[in-house]
C-alpha positions in Angstrom: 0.0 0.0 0.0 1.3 3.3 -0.5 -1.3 5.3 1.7 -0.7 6.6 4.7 -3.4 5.8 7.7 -4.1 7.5 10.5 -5.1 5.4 13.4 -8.6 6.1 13.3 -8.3 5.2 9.9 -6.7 1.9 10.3 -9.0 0.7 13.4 -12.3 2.2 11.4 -11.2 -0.4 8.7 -11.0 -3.4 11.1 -14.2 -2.8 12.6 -16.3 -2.2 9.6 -14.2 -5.9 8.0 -15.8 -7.6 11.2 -18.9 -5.9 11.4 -19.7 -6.9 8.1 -18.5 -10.0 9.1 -15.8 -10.9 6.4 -13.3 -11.5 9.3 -13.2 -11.8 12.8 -11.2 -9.9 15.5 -9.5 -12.9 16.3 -8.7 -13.5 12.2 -6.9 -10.9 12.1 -5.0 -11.2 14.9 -3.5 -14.8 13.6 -2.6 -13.3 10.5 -0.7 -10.5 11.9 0.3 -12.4 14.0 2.3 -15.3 11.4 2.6 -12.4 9.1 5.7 -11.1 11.7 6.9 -14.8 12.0 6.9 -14.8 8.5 8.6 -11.7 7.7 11.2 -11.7 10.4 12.4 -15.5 8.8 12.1 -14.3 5.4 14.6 -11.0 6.3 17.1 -13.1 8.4 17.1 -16.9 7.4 19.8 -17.8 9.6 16.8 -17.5 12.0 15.2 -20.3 10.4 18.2 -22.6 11.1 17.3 -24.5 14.6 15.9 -23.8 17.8 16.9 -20.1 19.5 16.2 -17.8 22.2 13.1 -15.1 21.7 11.7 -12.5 24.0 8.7 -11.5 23.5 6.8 -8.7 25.2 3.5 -8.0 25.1 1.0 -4.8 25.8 -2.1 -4.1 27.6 -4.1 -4.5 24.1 -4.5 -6.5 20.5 -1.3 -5.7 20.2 0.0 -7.4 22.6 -2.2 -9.9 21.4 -0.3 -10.0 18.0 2.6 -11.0 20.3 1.0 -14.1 22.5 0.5 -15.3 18.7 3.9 -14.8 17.6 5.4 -16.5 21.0 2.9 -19.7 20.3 3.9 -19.4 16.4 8.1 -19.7 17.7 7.1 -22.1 20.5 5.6 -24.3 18.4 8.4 -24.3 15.9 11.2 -25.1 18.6 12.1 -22.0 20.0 13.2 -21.2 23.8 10.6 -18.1 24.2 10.0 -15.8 27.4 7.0 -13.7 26.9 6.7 -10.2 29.2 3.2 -8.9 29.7 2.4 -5.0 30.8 -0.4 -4.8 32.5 -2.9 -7.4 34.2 -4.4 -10.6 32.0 -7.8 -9.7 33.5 -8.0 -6.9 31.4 -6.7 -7.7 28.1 -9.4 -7.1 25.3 -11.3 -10.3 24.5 -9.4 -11.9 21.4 -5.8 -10.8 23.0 -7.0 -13.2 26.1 -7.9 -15.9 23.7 -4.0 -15.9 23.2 -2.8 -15.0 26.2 -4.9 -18.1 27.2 -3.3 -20.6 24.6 0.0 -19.5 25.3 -0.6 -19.7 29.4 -1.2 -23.3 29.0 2.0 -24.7 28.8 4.0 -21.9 29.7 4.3 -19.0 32.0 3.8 -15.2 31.6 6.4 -12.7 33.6 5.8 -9.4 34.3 7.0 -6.4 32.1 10.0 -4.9 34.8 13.6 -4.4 33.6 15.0 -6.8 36.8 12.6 -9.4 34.9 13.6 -8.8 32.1 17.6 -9.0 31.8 18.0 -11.2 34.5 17.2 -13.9 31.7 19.3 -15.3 29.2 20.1 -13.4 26.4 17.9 -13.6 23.6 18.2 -13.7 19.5 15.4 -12.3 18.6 13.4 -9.4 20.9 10.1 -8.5 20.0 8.4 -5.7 21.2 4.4 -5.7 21.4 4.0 -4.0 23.7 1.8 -0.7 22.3 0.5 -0.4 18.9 -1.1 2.2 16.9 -2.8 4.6 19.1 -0.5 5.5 21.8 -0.4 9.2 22.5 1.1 9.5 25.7 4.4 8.7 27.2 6.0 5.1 28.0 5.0 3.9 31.5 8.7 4.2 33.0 9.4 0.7 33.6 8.3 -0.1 30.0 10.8 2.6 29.2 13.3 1.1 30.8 13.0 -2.6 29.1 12.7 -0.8 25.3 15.7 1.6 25.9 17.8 0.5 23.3 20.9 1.0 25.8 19.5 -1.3 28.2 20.4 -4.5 26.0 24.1 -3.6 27.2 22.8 -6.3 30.2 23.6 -9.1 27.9 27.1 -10.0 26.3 27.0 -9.7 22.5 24.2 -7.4 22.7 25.4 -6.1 18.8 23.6 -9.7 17.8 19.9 -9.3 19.0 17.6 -8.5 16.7 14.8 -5.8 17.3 11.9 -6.2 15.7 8.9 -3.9 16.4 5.3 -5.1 16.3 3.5 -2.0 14.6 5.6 0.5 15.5 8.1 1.4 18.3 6.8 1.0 21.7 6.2 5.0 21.8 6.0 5.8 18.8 2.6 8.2 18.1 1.9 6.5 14.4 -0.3 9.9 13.8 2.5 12.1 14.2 6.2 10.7 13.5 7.1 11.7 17.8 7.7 11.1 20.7 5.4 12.1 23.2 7.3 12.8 26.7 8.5 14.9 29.0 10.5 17.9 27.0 12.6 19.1 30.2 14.4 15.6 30.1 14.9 15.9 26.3 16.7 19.5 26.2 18.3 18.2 29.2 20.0 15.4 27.6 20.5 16.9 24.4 21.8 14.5 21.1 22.1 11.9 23.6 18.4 11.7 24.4 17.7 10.0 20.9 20.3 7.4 21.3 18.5 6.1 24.2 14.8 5.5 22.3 13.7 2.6 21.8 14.3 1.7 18.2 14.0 -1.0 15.8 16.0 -2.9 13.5 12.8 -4.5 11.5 9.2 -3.1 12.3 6.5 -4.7 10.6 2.8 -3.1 10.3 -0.4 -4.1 8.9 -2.2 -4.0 5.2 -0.6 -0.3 5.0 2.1 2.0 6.5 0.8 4.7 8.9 1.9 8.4 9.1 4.0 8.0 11.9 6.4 5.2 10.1 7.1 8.7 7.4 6.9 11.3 9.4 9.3 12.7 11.7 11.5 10.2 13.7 9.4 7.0 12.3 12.1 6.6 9.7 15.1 6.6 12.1 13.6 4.6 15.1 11.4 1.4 12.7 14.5 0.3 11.4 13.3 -1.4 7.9 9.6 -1.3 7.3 7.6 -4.1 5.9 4.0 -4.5 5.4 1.8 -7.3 6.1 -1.2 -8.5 4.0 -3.9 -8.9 6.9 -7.0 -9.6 4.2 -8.4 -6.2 4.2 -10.3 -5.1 1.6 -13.5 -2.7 0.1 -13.3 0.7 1.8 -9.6 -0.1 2.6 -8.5 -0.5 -0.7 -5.6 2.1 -2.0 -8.5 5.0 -3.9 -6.2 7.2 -6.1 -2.9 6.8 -7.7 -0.1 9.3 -7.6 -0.8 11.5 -11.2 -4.6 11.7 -10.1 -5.9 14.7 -8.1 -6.1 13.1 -4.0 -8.8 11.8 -2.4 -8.9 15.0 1.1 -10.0 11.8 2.9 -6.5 10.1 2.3 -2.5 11.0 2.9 -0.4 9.0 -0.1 3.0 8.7 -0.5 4.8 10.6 -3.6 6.0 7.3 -4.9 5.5 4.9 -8.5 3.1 2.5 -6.5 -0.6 1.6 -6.9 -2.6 -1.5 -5.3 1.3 -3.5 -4.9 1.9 -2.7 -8.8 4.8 -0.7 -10.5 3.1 2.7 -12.1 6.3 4.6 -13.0 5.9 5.0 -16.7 2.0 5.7 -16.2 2.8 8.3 -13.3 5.2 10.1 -15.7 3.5 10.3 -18.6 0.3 11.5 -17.1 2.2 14.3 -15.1 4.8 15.4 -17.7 3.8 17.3 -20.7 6.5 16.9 -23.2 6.3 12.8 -24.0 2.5 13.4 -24.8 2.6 15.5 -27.4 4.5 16.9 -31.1 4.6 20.3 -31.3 7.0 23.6 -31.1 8.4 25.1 -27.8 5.7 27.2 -27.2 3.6 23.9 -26.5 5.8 22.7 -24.0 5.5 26.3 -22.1 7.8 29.3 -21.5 8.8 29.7 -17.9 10.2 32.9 -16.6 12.6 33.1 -13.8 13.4 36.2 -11.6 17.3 36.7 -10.8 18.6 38.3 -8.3 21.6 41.5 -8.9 24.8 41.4 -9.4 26.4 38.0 -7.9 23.8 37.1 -6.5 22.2 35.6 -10.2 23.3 31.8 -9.1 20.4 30.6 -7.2 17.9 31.8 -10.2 20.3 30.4 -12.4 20.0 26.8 -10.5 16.1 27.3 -11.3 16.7 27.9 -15.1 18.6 24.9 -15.7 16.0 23.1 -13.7 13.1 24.4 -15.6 14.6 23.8 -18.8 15.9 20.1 -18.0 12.6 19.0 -17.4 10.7 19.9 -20.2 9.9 23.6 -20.5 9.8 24.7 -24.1 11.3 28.1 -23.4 12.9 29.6 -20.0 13.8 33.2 -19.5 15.7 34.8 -16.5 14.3 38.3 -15.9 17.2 40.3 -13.9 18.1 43.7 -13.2 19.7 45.4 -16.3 23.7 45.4 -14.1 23.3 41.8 -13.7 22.6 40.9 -17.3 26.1 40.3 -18.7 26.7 38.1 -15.5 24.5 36.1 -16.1 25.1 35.9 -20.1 28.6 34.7 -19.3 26.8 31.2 -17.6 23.7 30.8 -19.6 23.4 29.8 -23.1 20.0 27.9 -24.0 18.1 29.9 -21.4 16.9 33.7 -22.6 17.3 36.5 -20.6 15.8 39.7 -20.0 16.6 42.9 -18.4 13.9 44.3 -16.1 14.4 47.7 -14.7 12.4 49.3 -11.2 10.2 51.3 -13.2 9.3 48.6 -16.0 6.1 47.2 -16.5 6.4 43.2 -16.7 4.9 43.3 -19.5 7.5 44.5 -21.4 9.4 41.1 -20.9 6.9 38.3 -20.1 4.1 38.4 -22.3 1.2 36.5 -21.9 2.8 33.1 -23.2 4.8 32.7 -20.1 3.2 29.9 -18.6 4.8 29.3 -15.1 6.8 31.7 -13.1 9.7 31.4 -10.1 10.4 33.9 -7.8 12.3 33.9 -4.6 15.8 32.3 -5.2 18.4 34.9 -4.6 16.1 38.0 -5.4 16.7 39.4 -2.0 13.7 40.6 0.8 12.9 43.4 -0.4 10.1 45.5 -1.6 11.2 45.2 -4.5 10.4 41.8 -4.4 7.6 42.3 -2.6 5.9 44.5 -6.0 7.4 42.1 -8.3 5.6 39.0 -6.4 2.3 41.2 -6.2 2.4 41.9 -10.1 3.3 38.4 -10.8 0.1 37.1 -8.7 -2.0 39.6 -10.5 -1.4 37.9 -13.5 -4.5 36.1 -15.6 -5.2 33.6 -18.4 -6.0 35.9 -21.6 -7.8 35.6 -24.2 -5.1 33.2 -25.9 -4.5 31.2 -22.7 -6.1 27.7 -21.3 -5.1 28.5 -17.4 -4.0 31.5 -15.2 -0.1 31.0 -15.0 1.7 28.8 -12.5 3.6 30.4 -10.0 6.4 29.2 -7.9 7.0 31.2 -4.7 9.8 30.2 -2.6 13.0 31.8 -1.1 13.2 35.0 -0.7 9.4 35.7 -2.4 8.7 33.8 1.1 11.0 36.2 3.6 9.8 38.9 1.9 6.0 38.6 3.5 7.4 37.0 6.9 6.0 40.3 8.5 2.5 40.5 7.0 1.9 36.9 5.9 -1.7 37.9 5.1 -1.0 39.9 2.1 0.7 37.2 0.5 -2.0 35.3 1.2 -4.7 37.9 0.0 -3.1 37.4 -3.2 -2.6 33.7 -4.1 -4.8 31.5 -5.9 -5.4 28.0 -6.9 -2.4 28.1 -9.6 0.4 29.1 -6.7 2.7 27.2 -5.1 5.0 28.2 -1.9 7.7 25.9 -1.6 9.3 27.0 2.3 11.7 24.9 4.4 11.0 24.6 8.0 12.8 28.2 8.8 10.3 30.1 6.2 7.4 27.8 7.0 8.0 29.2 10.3 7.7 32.9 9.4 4.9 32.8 7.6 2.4 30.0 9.8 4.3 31.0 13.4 1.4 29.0 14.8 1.6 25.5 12.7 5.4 25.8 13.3 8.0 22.7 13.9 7.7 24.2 17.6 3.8 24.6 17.9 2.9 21.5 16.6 3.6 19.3 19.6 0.4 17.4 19.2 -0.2 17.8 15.4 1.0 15.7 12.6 3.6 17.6 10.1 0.7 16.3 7.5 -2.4 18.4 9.8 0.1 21.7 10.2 0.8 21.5 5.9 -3.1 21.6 5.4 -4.1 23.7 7.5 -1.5 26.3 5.7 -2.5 25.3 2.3 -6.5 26.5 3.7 -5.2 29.4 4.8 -2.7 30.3 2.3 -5.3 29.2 -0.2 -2.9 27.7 -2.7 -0.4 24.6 -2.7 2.2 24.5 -0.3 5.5 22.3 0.2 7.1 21.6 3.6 10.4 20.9 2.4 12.2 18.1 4.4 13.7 14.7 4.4 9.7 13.8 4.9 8.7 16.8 2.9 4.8 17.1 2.5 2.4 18.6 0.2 -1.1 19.8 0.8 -3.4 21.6 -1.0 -6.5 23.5 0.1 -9.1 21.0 -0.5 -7.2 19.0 2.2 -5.2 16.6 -0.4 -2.2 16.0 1.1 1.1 13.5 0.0 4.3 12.9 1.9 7.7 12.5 0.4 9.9 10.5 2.6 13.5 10.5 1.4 13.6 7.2 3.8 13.8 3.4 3.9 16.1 3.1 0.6 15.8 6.3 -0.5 18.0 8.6 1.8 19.6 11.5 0.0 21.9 13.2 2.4 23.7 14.7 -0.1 20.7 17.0 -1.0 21.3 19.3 2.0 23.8 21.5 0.1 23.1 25.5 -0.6 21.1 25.7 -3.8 19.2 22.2 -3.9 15.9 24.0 -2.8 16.8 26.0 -5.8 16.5 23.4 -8.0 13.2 21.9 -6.9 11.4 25.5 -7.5 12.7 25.6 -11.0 11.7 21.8 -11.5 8.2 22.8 -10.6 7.8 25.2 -12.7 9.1 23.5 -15.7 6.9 20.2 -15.2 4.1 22.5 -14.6 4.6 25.2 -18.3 3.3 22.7 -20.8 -0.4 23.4 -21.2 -0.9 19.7 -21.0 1.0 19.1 -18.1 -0.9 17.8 -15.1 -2.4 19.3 -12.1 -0.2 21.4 -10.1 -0.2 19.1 -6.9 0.1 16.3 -8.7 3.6 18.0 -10.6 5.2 19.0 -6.9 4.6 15.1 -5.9 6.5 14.2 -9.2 8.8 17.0 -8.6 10.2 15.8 -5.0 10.1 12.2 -6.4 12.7 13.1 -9.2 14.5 16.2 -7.2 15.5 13.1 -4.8 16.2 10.5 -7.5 18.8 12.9 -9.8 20.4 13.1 -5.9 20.6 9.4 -5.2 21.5 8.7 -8.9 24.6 11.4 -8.7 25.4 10.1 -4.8 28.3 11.3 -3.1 30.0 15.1 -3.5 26.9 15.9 -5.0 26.6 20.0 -5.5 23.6 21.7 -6.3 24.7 22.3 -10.0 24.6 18.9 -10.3 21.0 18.1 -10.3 20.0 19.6 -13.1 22.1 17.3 -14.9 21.2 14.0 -13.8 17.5 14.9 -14.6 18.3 13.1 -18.2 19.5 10.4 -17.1 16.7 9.5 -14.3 14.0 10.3 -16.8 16.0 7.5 -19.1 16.2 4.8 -16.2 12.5 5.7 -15.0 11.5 4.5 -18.9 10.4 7.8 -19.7 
């Protein structure tokens, strides 16, 4: 699956597969249940080869009830298993005691305390079930305790257990990518505090991934993700591929999958313009980007290229008349135009310019302020299918961090504001990485886009997308596809020019639908390059990763 769930979500889909009565509670806890036996023997055979130690410990709820499965499921296979519970057996939800039953037969359950715990013999595998989706509090402190990854330090050879996660992270808020506790103790520790979490080498969740495994700190503390096939289907069924407007109801991820199937060629051909169609230049759109004076021309620049790399017919840079010759010495395919303070746009962007970029390297000014202004004023014509696209970011951003409203006053449907966390900050103080303590990256990105009443793009390594309908997609440069290189001056640069070239061609798709495309391939032209990777590099790769993507 490559939607995202909310909890509510994911338990609202349970209970309408039992109430209609194609599966019972206790169903779907077997399957889950063997689908983690499975998975954890297909990702380490060696496991598979004789009789070993497991620990398993086990919650106050069905998840925990996922684990009594999985410690009958190794039991019965030969293994040496000690299951933990948290919590009292009297009040474990009815198809959780069912387990906790079968397994209580022939062995015993200890209780959930760190003496309990590594006073036993080391194990090879350690499960923790202990709390699922759902949890929004902090870890009882004992439970803590037992899922600190530095606590395994009890047992010689610690470097050899494998962590496996039932769900998620014991502590782990699957609506939010965080960890809820105590904040005095965090700034308190510092770095170290995240060294001490309780993390994962393997977590395995059910029929789809969950916010929490993108967002955030899911990526660093699950480890590897897998997901389990628990027989869910109807309502919970995957709705709308990426290349398709989104479903408000629904989060997706900005990635080539659909229903399990590979949709890469189908995703780029319905989102980029130029494949689709014979014509001349002017078909593919003629995006104009705004530079900024003399040396300071290089982020705009980084735009250009980008624009022009993936598929714009024509780009122009638009500069001050001092930085002209500057930038004629670097650029050769892309136009450029002299704009001076008292010229009406007009005079060098008729009404065949099709997308617009303003912000890198222009400066906060208000200069940029009336250039932005005149920009958003812009309409379709007579000759034209759309109003213009326009990519805000940078310094088009900074420029309104005082008076956020008036920015927003002016945007429409067609605009797109590309901020990183800093910016993001400026203009929605109260949605900020700070504020949102209790709300989802994804909730804090919608909420904007309502307010800002256009598109906008929380750049990130889990960069989001919402629009202000309520669509929203995440980008998670995680589980495979990490790009550490990307954080180098200039790569934001890139991805504002990449949306406006993917977005000039009249046929090109919708505007969200072109940012999800654009932080797909703004990530693979970074893993392709790898290594030493500058911001000037990007651009370039763009060929190549349209060739390997079957473009």
């Amino acid at each position: 699956m490559t939607e995202l769930l909310s909890s509510d979500q994911m338990r609202a889909f349970e209970k309408a597969a039992i109430a209609q009565g194609a599966v019972t509670g206790l169903d779907l806890m077997e399957r889950a249940g063997q689908g983690v036996v499975d998975t954890i023997l297909a990702h380490w055979p060696a496991l598979s080869e004789g009789a070993q130690q497991a620990l398993v410990l086990c919650g106050p709820g069905n998840n925990g009830g996922d684990g009594f499965v999985i410690a009958c499921l190794l039991r019965d296979a030969g293994w040496a298993v000690r299951v933990h519970l948290w919590g009292d057996p009297a009040d474990l939800p009815p198809d959780a005691k069912v387990n906790f039953d079968r397994w209580s037969e022939a062995d015993k359950v200890l209780p959930l305390d760190p003496e309990s715990v590594f006073t036993g013999p080391r194990p090879a595998l350690f499960i923790d079930a202990v709390f699922g989706i759902g949890l929004s509090r902090p870890l009882p402190d004992a439970v803590a305790q037992v899922l600190n990854v530095a606590g395994m330090k009890a047992w010689k050879s610690s470097h050899e257990i494998k962590r496996v996660a039932v769900d998620c992270p014991s502590g782990l808020d699957l609506d939010t990518g965080l960890i809820p506790t105590d904040m005095g103790a965090v700034e308190k520790a510092g770095s170290a505090w995240l060294a001490t979490l309780n993390t994962a080498h393997l977590t395995v969740t059910f029929h789809a991934p969950k916010l929490g495994h993108y967002l955030a700190l899911g990526p660093t503390l699950c480890g590897e993700l897998r997901v389990v096939d628990i027989g869910l289907h109807g309502a919970a069924r995957e709705k709308h591929m990426v290349g398709h407007d989104p479903d408000p109801q629904r989060v997706r991820l900005a990635e080539p999958k659909f229903c399990g199937r590979d949709v890469t060629r189908l995703w780029l051909r319905s989102a980029v313009g130029k494949p689709n169609l014979t014509g001349h230049k002017f078909n593919f759109g003629h995006v104009a980007v705004f530079a900024g004076g003399v040396g300071r021309g290089g982020a705009g620049r980084l735009a250009a290229r980008a624009a022009l790399r993936s598929g714009a017919g024509l780009v122009t840079v638009i500069c001050p008349p001092a930085a002209l010759i500057e930038n004629a010495c670097q650029l050769n395919a892309i136009m450029l135009r002299a704009l001076k303070p008292d010229q009406p746009l007009s005079d060098v962007a008729d009404h065949r310019v099709s997308a617009f970029c303003l912000g890198p390297g222009m400066g906060v000014s208000d200069r940029t302020r009336a250039l932005v202004g005149e920009v958003l004023a812009r309409r379709a014509g007579d000759h034209d299918l759309d109003d213009p696209v326009v990519v805000l970011d940078a310094d088009a951003l900074g420029s309104f961090a005082h008076d956020p409203q008036r920015l927003f006053d002016r945007t429409h449907p067609r605009v797109i504001l590309t901020p990183h966390e800093g910016e993001f900050e400026r203009l929605f103080p109260d949605l900020s990485g700070a504020a949102r303590t209790k709300m989802s990256k994804v909730d804090a990105v919608r909420r904007a886009a309502a307010r800002a009443g256009c598109i906008v793009l929380l750049k990130g390594g889990d960069t989001v997308i919402a629009d202000p309908q309520g669509g929203a997609a995440v980008h998670a440069a995680s589980y495979g596809r990490e790009a550490p290189w990307l954080a180098t001056a200039g790569a934001g640069d890139v991805l504002a020019g990449l949306i406006a070239g993917l977005a000039a061609p009249f046929n090109s798709a919708s505007l969200f639908c072109v940012a999800e495309l654009a932080a797909y391939l703004h990530v693979e032209a970074a893993r392709r390059f790898g290594p030493g990777l500058i911001a000037e590099d990007l651009p370039e790769e763009l060929p190549k990763v349209f060739r390997d993507l079957g473009l």
